[in-house]
C-alpha positions in Angstrom: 15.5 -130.6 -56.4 14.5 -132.0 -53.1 17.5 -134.6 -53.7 19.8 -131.9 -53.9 18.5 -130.5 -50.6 18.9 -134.0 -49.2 22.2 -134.9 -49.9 23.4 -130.9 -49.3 22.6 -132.0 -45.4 23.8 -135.5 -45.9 27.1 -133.9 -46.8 27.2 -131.0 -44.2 25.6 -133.8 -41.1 29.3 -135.8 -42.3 31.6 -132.7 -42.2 30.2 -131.8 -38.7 30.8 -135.8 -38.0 34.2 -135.2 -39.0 35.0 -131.9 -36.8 33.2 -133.7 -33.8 35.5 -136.9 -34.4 38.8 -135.0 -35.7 38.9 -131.5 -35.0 42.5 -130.9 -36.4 43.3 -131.1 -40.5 47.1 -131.2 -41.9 48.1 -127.7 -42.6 47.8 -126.4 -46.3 50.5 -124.6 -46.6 53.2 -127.4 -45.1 51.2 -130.6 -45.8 51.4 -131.3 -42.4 55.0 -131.6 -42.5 55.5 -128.7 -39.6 57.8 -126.4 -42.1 58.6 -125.9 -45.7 60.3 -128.0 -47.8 63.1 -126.4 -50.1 65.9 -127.5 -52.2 69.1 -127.2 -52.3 71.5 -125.8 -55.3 71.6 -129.7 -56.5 68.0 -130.2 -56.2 67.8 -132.6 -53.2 64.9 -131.5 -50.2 65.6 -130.2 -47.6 64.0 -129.0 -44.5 63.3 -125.0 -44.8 61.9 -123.0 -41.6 58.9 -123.6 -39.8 55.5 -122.7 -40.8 54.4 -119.8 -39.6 50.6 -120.6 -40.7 50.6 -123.8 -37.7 53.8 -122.5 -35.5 55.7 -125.5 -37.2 52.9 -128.3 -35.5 51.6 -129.2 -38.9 47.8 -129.3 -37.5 44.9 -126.4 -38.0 41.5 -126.2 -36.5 39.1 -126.7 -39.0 36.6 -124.3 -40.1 33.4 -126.4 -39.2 35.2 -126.6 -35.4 36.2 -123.0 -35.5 32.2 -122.5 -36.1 31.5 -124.7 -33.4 33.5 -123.1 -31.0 32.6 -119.8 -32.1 28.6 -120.6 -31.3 29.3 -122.1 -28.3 31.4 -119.6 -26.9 28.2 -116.9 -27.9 25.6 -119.0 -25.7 28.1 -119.5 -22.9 28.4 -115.2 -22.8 24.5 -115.1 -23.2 23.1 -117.0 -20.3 
């Protein structure tokens, strides 16, 4: 059990290492690609409209920066 506890904050100390170091991810929804790949009526891609999930920029925030950010911006309105 302890084990599990260990590598639980082995894992989460890394993630937090990765929002410090990277704080943008590819989109999900448009791989990154900035808009949504479609076909056309012979089957070949082709580029579709933007994605409205990352305004067509391909990057989000992650969730561990969000939470960062979020917490810091609390302490900052505290003191």
């Amino acid at each position: 059990m302890p084990t599990l506890i260990t590598v639980a904050l082995i894992a989460a100390a890394c993630y937090g290492l990765l929002c410090v170091c990277s704080p943008f991810g590819d989109c999900h929804r448009c791989r990154g690609f900035g808009y949504k790949l479609t076909t056309d009526r012979k089957g070949r891609p082709k580029r579709g409209k933007p994605c409205r999930r990352c305004n067509g920029h391909g990057k989000r925030v992650r969730i561990g920066r969000r939470l960062y950010n979020a917490t810091r911006r609390a302490r900052r309105r505290i003191v």
